[in-house]
C-alpha positions in Angstrom: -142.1 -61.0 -35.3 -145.4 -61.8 -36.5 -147.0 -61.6 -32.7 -145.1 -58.5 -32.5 -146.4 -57.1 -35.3 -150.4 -58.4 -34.5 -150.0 -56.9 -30.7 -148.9 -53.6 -33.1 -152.2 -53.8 -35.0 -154.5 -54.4 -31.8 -152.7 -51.6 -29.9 -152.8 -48.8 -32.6 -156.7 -50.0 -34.2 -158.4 -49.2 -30.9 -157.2 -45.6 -30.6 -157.8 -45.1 -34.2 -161.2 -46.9 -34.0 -162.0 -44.5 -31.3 -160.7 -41.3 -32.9 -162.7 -42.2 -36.2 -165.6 -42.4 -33.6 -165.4 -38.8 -32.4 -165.0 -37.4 -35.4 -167.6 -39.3 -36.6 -169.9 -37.1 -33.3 -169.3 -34.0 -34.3 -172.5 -32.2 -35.5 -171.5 -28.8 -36.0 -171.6 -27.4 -32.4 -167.0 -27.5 -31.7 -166.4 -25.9 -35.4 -168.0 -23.0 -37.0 -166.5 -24.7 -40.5 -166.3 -28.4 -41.1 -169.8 -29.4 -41.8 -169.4 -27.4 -44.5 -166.8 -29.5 -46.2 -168.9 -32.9 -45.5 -172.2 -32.0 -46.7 -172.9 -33.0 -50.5 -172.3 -30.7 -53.6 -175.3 -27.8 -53.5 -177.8 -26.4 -56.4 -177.9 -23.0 -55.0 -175.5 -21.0 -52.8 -175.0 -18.1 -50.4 -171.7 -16.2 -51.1 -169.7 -13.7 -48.3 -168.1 -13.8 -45.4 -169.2 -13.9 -41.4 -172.3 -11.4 -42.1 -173.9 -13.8 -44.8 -172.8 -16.5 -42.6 -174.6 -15.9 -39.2 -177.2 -13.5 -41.0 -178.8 -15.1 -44.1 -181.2 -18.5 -42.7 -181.7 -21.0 -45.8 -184.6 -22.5 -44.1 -186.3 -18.7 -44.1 -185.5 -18.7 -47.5 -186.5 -22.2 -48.9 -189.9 -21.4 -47.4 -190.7 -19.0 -49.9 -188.0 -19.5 -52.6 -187.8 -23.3 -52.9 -191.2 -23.1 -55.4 -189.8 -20.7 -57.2 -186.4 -22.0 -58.2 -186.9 -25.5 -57.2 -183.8 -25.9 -55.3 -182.7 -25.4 -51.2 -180.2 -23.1 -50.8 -176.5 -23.9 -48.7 -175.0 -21.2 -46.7 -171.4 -21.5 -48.3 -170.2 -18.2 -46.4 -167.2 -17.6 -44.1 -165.4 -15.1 -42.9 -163.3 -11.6 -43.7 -160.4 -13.6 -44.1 -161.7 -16.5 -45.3 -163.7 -16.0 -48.2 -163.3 -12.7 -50.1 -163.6 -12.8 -53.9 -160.6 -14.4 -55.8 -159.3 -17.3 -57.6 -159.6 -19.5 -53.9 -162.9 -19.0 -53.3 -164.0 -18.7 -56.6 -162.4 -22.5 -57.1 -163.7 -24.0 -53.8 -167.3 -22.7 -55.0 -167.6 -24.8 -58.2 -166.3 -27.7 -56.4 -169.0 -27.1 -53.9 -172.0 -26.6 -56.4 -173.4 -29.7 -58.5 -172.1 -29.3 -61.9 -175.6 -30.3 -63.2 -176.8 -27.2 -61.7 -178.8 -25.2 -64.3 -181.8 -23.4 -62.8 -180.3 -23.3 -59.4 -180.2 -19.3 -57.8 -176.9 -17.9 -55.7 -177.3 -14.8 -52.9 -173.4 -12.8 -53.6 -173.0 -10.8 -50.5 -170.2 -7.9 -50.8 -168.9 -5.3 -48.9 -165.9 -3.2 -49.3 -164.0 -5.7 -47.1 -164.5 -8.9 -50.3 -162.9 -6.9 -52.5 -160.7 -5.5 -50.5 -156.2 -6.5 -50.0 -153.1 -5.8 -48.4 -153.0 -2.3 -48.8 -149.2 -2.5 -49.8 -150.0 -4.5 -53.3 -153.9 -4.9 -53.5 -154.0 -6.4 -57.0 -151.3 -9.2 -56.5 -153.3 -12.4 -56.3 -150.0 -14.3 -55.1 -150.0 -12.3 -52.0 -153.9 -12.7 -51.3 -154.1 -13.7 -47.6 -156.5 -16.7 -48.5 -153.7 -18.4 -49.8 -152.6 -19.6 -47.1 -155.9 -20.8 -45.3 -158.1 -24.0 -45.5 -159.8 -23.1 -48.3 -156.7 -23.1 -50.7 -155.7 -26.3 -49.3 -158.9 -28.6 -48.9 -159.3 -30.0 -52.0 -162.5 -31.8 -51.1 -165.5 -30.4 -50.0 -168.1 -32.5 -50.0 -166.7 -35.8 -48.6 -168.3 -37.7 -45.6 -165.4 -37.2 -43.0 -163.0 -34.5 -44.5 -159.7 -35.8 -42.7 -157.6 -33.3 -44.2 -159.5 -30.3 -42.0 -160.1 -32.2 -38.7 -156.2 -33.1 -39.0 -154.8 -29.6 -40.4 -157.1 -27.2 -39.7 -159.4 -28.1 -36.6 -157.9 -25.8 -33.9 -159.3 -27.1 -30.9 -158.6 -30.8 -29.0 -160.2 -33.4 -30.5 -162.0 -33.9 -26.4 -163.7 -30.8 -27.7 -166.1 -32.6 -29.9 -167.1 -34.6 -27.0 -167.6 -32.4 -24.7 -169.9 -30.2 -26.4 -172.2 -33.4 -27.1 -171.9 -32.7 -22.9 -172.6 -28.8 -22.4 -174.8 -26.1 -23.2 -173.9 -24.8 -26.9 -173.8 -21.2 -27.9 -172.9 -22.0 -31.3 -173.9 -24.3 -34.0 -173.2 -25.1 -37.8 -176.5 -26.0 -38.9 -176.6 -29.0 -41.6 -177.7 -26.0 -44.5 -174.2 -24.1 -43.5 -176.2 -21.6 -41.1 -173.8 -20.2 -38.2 -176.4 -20.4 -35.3 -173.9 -18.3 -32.4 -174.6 -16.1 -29.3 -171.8 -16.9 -27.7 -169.9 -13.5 -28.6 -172.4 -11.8 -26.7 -171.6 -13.6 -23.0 -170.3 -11.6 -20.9 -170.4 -7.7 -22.3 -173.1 -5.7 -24.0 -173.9 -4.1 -27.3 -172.5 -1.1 -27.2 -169.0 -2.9 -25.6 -168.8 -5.4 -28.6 -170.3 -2.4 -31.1 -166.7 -0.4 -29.8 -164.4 -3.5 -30.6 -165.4 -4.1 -33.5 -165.1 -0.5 -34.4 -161.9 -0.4 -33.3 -161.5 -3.7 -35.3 -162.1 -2.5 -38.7 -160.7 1.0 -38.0 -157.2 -1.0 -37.5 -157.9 -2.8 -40.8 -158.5 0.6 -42.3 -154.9 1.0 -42.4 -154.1 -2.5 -43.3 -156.8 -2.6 -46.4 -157.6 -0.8 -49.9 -159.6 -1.6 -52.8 -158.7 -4.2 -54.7 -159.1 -4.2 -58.7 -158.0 -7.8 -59.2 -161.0 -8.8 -56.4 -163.6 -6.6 -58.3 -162.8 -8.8 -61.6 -162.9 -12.0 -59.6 -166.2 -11.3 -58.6 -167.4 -10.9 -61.9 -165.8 -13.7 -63.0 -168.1 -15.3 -60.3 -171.0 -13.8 -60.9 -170.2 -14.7 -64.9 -170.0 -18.8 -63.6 -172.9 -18.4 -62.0 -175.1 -17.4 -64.6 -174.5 -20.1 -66.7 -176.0 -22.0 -63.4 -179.0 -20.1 -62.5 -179.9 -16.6 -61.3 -177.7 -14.7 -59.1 -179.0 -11.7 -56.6 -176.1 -9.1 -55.0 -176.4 -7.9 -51.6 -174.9 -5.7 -49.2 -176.5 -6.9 -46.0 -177.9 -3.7 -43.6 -174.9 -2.3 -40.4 -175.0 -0.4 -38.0 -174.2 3.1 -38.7 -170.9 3.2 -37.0 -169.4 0.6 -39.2 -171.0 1.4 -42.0 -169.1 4.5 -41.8 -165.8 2.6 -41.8 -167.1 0.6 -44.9 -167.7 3.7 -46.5 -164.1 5.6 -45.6 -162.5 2.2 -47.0 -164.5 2.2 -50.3 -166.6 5.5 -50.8 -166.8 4.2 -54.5 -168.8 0.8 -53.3 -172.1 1.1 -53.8 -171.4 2.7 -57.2 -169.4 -0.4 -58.3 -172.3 -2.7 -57.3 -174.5 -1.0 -59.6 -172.4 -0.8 -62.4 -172.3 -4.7 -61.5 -176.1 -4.6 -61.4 -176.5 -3.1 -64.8 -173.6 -5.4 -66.6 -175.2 -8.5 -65.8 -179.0 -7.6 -65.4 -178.8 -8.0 -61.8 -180.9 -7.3 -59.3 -178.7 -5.5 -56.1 -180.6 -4.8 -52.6 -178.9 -2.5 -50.7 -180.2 -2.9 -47.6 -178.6 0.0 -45.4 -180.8 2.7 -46.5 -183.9 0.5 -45.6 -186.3 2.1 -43.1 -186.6 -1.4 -41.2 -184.7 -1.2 -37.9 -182.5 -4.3 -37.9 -180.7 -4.9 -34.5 -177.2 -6.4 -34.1 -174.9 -8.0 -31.8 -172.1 -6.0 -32.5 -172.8 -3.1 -35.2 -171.9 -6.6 -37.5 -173.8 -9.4 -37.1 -177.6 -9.5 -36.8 -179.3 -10.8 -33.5 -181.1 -14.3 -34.2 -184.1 -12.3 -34.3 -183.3 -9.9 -36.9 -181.4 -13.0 -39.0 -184.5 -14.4 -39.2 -187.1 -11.2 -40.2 -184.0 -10.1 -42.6 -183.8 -13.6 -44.6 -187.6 -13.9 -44.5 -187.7 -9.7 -46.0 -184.9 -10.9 -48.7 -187.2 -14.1 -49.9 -189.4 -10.9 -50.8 -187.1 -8.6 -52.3 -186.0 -11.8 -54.7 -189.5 -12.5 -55.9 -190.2 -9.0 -56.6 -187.8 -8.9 -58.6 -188.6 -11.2 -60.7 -192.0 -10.2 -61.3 
């Protein structure tokens, strides 16, 4: 029994060793979300969804904003489904941020879309799609490995991670939660993707409606976060065409943000009526060019306004 039981050990360590050891290699490059559940707890913190996430650098920002606040900035942003305002994310943020935070500074993006719900019972947190995704159900997110994702929620095979230490990478989850990605844009062109994601949103149009239950949520996080520093709303600049959509789904929006704006002494940049020419990959997400020249122009706008 006891042989049995040692040949047992030897057979199953080795595997295990060696699964432990490719988890251990991945760097960002097989899943647009992990890191962000193994890096430590954060001072400051960009809020939203897949915008935010590919479009707003940290490292543009902590170039001019670190001095300021004395803090580097985490890209904690997701996606549409993912992360719009409510009890989940609002949870998952304070475990995220470093409960000594006090003079730290947070970037809240919003669009109609993160504080938006099922259009058949918008203000019923219990049926908020979130609830159902990694987010509600990681507990930790700042541990070293994070088990529970790469065993429940990584969707591709574990060879995955090793082969992308092997090929060219299109995509990349840099270390300050950064979405580095061109890989949407193999294969078709700009007006091609511009038209499905059009026809993308336009289907969620009928899926979608404002949400009053969001809307409080995201006070309620913008009301945490000023007990831990300063907090800046943005709506991050479209392309016209989807703006459009935005604007169908919520023609109240931008009226809401600035009732926001004046509740909690706010700044909020809207950045669609900007004269600056910002060029996307899809009518959604900024080029890597424009990424970079739009966080750089929104370091700016944030020290103006505190002037």
């Amino acid at each position: 029994m006891n042989r049995f039981l040692v040949k047992l050990f030897i057979f199953s360590f080795f595997p295990l060793a060696t699964l432990y050891g490719v988890f251990l290699l991945e760097n960002g490059t097989a899943d647009p979300f992990y890191q962000r559940f193994t890096t430590p707890k954060q001072e400051a913190l960009i809020l939203g969804n897949s915008k935010a996430a590919q479009g707003i650098i940290p490292a543009v920002l902590d170039q001019k904003l670190f001095q300021e606040f004395g803090a580097k900035i985490y890209n904690y942003s997701f996606t549409v489904y993912n992360s719009p305002y409510g009890p989940v994310y609002l949870e998952s943020l304070t475990k995220k941020l470093d409960e000594n935070s006090k003079s730290g500074y947070f970037v809240i993006t919003v669009d109609p879309w993160s504080i938006a719900s099922d259009i058949n019972d918008p203000d019923n947190p219990d049926k908020f799609e979130e609830n159902g995704r990694f987010l509600a159900k990681i507990d930790k997110v700042n541990s070293g490995q994070n088990f529970t994702y790469l065993f429940d929620w990584f969707s591709k095979s574990y060879y995955e991670i090793l082969l992308m230490k092997l090929k060219p990478n299109f995509s990349k989850l840099h270390s300050d939660g950064w979405f580095e990605t061109t890989a949407d844009m193999i294969g078709t062109s700009e007006p091609e993707r511009r038209k499905q994601m059009v026809d993308f949103y336009n289907d969620y149009l009928t899926k979608y409606r404002y949400s009053e239950k969001r809307f409080k949520y995201l006070q309620k996080t913008i009301e945490f976060l000023q007990t831990k520093g300063s907090v800046f709303l943005v709506r991050l600049p479209l392309h016209q065409d989807i703006l459009e959509i935005e604007n169908e789904l919520d023609p109240d929006f931008d009226s809401r943000m600035n009732f926001i704006s004046q509740q909690y002494e706010i700044p909020y940049f809207e950045f669609n009526d900007s004269k600056i020419k910002w060029q996307f990959k899809d009518g959604l997400h900024m080029t890597l060019e424009s990424a970079r020249d739009f966080s750089d122009h929104l370091s700016k706008e944030i020290l103006l306004s505190r002037k």
